[in-house]
C-alpha positions as CSV (number, residue, x, y, z in Angstrom):
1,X,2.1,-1.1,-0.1
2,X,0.5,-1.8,-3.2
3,X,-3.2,0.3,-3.1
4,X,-5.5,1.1,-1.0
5,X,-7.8,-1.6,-2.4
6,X,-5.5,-4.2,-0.5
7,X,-5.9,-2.5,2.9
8,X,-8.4,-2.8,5.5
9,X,-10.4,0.4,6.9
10,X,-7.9,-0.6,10.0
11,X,-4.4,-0.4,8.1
12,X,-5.5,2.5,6.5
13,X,-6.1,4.6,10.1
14,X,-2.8,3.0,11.8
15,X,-0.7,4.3,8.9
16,X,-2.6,7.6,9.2
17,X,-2.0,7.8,12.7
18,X,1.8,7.1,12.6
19,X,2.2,9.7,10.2
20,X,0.7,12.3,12.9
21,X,3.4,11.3,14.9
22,X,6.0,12.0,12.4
23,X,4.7,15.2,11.1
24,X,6.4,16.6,14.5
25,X,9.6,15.5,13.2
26,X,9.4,17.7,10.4
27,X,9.0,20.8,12.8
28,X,11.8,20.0,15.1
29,X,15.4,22.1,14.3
30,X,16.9,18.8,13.6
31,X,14.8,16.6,11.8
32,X,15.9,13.4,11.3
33,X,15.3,10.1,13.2
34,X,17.3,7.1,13.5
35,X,14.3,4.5,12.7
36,X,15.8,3.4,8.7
37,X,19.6,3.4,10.0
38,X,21.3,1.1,7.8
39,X,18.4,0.5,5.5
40,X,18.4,0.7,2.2
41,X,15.7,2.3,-0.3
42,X,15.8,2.5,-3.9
43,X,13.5,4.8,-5.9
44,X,12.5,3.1,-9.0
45,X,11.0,5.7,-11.0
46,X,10.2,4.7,-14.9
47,X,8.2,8.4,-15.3
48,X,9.0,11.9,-14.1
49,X,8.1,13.1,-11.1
50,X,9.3,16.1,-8.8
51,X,6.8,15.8,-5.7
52,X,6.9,12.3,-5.4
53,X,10.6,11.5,-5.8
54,X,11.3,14.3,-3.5
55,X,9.1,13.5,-0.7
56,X,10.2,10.2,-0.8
57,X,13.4,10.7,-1.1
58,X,13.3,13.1,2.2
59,X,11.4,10.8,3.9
60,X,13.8,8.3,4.1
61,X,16.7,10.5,4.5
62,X,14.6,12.1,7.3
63,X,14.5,8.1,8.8
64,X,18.4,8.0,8.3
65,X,18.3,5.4,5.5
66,X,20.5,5.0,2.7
67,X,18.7,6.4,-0.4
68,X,19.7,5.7,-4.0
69,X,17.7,7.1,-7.2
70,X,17.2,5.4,-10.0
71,X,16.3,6.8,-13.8
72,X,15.5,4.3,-16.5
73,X,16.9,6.5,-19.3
74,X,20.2,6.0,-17.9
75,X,20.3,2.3,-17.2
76,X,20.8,-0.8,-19.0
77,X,17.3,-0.9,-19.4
78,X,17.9,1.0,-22.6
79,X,20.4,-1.9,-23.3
80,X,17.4,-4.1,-23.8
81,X,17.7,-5.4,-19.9
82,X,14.1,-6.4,-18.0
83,X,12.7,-4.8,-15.8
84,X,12.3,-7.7,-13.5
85,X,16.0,-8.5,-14.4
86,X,16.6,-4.9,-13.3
87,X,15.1,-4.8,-9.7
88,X,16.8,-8.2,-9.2
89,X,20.3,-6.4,-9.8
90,X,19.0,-4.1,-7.3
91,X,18.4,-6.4,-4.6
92,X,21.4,-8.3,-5.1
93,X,23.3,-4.7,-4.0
94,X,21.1,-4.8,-0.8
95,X,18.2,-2.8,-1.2
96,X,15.3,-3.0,1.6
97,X,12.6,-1.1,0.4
98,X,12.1,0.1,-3.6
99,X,9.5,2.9,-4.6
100,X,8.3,2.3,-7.8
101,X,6.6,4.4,-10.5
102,X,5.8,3.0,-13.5
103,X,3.5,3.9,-16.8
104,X,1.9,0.0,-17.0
105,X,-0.3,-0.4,-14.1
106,X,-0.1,-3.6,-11.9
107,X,4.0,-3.2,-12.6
108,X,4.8,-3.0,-9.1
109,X,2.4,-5.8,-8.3
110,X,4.5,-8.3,-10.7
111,X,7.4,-7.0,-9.2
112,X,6.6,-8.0,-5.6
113,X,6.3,-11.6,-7.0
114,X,10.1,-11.8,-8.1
115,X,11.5,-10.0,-5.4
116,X,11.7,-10.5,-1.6
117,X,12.3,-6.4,-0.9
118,X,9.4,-4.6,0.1
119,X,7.5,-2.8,-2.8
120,X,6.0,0.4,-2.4
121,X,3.8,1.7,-4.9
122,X,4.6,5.4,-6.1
123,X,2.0,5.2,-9.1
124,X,1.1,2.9,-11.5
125,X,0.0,4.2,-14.8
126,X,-3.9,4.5,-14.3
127,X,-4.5,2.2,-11.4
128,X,-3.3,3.7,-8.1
129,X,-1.1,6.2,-6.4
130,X,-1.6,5.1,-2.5
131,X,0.4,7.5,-0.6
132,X,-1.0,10.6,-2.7
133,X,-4.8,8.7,-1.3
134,X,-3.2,8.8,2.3
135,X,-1.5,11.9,2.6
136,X,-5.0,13.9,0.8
137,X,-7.2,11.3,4.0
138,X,-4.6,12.7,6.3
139,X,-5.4,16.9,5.0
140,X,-8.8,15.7,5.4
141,X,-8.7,14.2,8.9
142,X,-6.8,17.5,9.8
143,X,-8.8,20.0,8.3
144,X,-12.2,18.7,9.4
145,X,-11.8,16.7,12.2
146,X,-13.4,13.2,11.0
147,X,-13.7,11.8,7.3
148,X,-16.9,9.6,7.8
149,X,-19.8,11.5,7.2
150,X,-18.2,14.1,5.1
151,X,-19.1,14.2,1.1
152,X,-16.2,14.3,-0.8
153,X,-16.0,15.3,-4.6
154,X,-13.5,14.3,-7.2
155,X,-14.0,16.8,-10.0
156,X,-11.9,16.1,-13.4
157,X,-10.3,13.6,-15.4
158,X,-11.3,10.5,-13.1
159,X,-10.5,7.4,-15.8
160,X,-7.1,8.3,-15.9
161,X,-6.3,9.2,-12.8
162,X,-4.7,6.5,-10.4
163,X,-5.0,9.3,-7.3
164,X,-8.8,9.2,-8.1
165,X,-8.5,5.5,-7.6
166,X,-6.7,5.5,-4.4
167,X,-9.1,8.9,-2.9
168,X,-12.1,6.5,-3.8
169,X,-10.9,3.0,-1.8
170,X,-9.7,5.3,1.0
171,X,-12.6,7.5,0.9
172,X,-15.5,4.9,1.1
173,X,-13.4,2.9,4.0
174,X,-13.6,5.4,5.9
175,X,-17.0,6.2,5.3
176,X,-17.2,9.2,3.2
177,X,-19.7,10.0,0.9
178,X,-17.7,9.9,-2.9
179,X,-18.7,12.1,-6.0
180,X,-17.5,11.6,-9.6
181,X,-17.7,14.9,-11.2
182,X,-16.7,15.6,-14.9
183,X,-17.3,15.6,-18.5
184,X,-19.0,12.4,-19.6
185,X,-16.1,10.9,-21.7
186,X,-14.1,11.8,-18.3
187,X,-16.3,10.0,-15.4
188,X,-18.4,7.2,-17.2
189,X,-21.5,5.9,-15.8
190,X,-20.1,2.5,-14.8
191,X,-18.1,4.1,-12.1
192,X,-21.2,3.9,-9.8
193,X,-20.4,0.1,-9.5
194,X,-17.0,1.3,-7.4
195,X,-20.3,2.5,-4.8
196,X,-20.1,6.8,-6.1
197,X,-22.3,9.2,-6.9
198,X,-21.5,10.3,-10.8
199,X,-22.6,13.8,-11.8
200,X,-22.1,15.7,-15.3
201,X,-23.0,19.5,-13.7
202,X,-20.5,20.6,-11.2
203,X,-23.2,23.5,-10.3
204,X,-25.4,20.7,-8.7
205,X,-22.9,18.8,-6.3
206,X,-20.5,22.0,-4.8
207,X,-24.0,23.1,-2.4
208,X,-23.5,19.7,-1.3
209,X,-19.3,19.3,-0.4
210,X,-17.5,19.5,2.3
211,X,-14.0,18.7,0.5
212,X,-13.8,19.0,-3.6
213,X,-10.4,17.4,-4.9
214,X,-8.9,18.9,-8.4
215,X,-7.9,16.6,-10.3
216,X,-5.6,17.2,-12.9
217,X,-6.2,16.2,-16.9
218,X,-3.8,13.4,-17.8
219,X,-2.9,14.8,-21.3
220,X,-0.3,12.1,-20.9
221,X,-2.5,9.3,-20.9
222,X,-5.6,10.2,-23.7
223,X,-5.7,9.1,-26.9
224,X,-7.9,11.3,-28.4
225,X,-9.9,14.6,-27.7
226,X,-12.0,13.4,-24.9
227,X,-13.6,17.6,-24.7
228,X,-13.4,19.9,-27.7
229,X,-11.1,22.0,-26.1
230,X,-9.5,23.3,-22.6
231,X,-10.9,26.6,-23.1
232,X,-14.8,24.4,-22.8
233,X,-13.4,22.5,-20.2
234,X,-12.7,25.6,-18.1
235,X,-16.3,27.0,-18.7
236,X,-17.4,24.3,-17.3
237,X,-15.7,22.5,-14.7
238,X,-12.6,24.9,-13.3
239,X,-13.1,26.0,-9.9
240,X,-13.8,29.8,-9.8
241,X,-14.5,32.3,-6.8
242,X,-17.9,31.9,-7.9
243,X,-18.0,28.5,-8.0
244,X,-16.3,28.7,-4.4
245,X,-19.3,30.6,-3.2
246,X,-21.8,28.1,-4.3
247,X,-20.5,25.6,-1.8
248,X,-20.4,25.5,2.2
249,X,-18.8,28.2,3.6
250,X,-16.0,26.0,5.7
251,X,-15.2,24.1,1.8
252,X,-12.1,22.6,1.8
253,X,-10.3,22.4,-1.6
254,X,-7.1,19.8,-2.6
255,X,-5.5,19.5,-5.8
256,X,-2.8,16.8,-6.3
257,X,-0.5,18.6,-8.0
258,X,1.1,19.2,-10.9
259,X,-2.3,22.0,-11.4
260,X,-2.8,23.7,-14.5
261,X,-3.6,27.3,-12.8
262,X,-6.3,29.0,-15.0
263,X,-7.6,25.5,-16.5
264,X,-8.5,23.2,-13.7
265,X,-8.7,26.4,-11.1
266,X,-8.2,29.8,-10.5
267,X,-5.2,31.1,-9.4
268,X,-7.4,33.2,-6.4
269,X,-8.9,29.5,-5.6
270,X,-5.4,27.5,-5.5
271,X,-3.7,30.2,-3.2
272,X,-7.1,31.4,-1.7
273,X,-7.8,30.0,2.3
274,X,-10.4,27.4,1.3
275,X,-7.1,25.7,-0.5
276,X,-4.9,23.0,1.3
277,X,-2.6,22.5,-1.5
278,X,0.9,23.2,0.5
279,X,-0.5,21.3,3.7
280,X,-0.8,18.3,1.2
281,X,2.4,18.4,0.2
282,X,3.9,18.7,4.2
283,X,1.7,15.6,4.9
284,X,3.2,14.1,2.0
285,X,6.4,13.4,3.6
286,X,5.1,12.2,7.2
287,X,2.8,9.7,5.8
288,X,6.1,8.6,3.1
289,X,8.2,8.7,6.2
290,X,5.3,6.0,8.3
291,X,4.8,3.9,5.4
292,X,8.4,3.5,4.8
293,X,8.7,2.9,9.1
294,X,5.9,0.5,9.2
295,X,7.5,-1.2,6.1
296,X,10.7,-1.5,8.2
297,X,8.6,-2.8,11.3
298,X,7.2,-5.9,8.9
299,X,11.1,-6.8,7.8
300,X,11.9,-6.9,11.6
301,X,9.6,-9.4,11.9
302,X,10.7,-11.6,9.5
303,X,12.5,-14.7,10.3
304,X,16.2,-14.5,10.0
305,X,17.3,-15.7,5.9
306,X,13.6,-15.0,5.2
C-alpha cells in the first residue's frame, strides 16, 4: 500500500468496504479479533506523529498482532546505519508488515524493493498519505451516502500536502468533482493537469460543496513566506460561521488533523455539527485495521519460502 495512485477505482471500494465491517469491531465490549495472530508489524516512523502511530498501532493490536515501534532518534541510524540496512535488520527479527513514515517522499517505495515484508505507506514527505485518503472517502461515503457526483474542495496548503495528494487520486476514482482552493503560491495553476478545478477566492466555490476538507499549512515543509502572514491567511481562507452559511445547508466539513483552531477554522466550525473531525479519526482505525487484514490476506497467498 503505497498511494492511491497505484490502486484501481476497484481496490479502492473493496478496502473501503472491509473497513465497514471492522468499524463494528470497534463498538463491540471486547474488541479485538484474531485475524493478525502471530503476525508481526513494525512501525517505522522517521517523523512525529500522534494520530497516525496510534491508530495504527491499535489497529493491529485490535487484529491481535504483535506490534513493535520504532523511533529513528533512538536507533543506530544515528550511528550512521542505512536506512535500507535498517529495515533489513527488521526483517531478519520477523517482521510481516512495516508502516512507514518518512520526510523524503518515494522512501517507502525504495524500501519495498529491498525487502520482501509488506510496506505500508504512513506518509511520505509531500507525496502521499493513503490511509488518511481512505479513511476521509470512508467519512465521505458515510456522511453522504455516495462520493460520485459530489464536489469536493481541498482548501489550504495543497503543494505540500501528501493527504491532498491521496484525497485527489481517491477523489476523482470515484468520481467526485475535485477543487483546489488557496492562496496562489499554495495551489499553482499546473494542478489542473491532476484533472481539478483551481480557485484563488474561497467565497466563489463554498455555494458550490458538498464536502470542504481543511487542510493544514505545512510550516514544516516551506522554505520561505509563501503569504505575508497567518493573520492574512485567516482573512481570507479560514472557515468561519459565515463562511459556513455561504455553502449548502447539509455541508460536510473534514480537517486532517493536527488543525490550527483560529487559523485554518474556527473553533465554532471544527466542533460545530457540519464538522466530521472525530468520525475521521474512528474511521481511521477500521480502515488501518482492513488494510493491514487485506495485507495479511496477500501473504497467505504467497507460495511457501516466497
Amino acid at each position: 500500500m503505497l498511494g492511491l495512485e497505484d490502486l484501481s477505482r476497484e481496490e479502492i471500494l473493496a478496502v473501503l468496504d472491509t473497513a465497514e465491517s471492522f468499524a463494528e469491531v470497534s463498538r463491540r465490549d471486547r474488541k479485538k479479533v484474531p485475524a493478525l495472530l502471530g503476525r508481526i508489524v513494525f512501525n517505522l516512523f522517521f517523523e512525529n506523529s500522534t494520530r497516525t502511530r496510534t491508530s495504527f498501532s491499535l489497529a493491529a493490536k485490535r487484529l491481535s498482532a504483535d506490534v513493535q515501534d520504532f523511533s529513528a532518534s533512538v536507533s543506530s541510524i544515528s550511528k550512521g546505519e542505512t536506512f535500507i540496512d535498517t529495515a533489513k535488520n527488521i526483517e531478519a527479527m520477523g517482521c510481516d508488515v512495516m508502516v512507514v513514515r518518512h520526510p523524503t517522499p518515494g522512501a517507502p517505495h525504495l524500501l519495498s524493493q529491498h525487502v520482501s515484508s509488506s510496506i505500508i505507506n504512513a506518509g511520505d514527505g509531500a507525496h502521499e498519505h493513503p490511509t488518511q485518503g481512505l479513511l476521509d472517502l470512508m467519512t465521505i461515503r458515510q456522511a453522504k451516502g455516495k462520493i460520485e457526483g459530489l464536489t469536493v474542495a481541498l482548501l489550504g496548503d495543497i503543494s505540500h500536502s501528501r493527504v491532498a495528494r491521496s484525497n485527489i487520486w481517491g477523489l476523482l476514482k470515484l468520481g467526485a468533482k475535485v477543487i483546489l482552493c488557496g492562496p496562489p503560491t499554495l495551489v499553482p495553476r499546473s494542478m489542473e493537469r491532476l484533472g481539478c478545478e483551481v480557485a484563488y477566492r474561497l467565497e466563489d466555490v463554498l455555494p458550490r460543496c458538498d464536502v470542504i476538507n481543511v487542510l493544514r499549512i505545512q510550516f514544516e515543509r516551506q522554505q520561505g513566506g509563501l503569504f505575508p502572514s497567518v493573520g492574512e491567511y485567516s482573512q481570507f481562507y479560514m472557515m468561519t460561521q459565515d463562511r459556513v452559511r455561504l455553502a449548502k445547508p447539509d455541508l460536510l466539513i473534514l480537517a486532517p488533523g493536527p488543525i490550527n483552531r483560529g487559523v485554518e477554522l474556527t473553533p465554532e466550525v471544527a466542533d460545530g455539527k457540519h464538522s466530521a473531525i472525530l468520525d475521521q479519526v474512528t474511521n481511521g482505525l477500521a480502515v488501518r485495521m482492513a488494510v493491514l487484514y487485506l495485507l495479511s490476506g496477500k501473504m497467505d497467498a504467497r507460495p511457501a519460502g516466497e
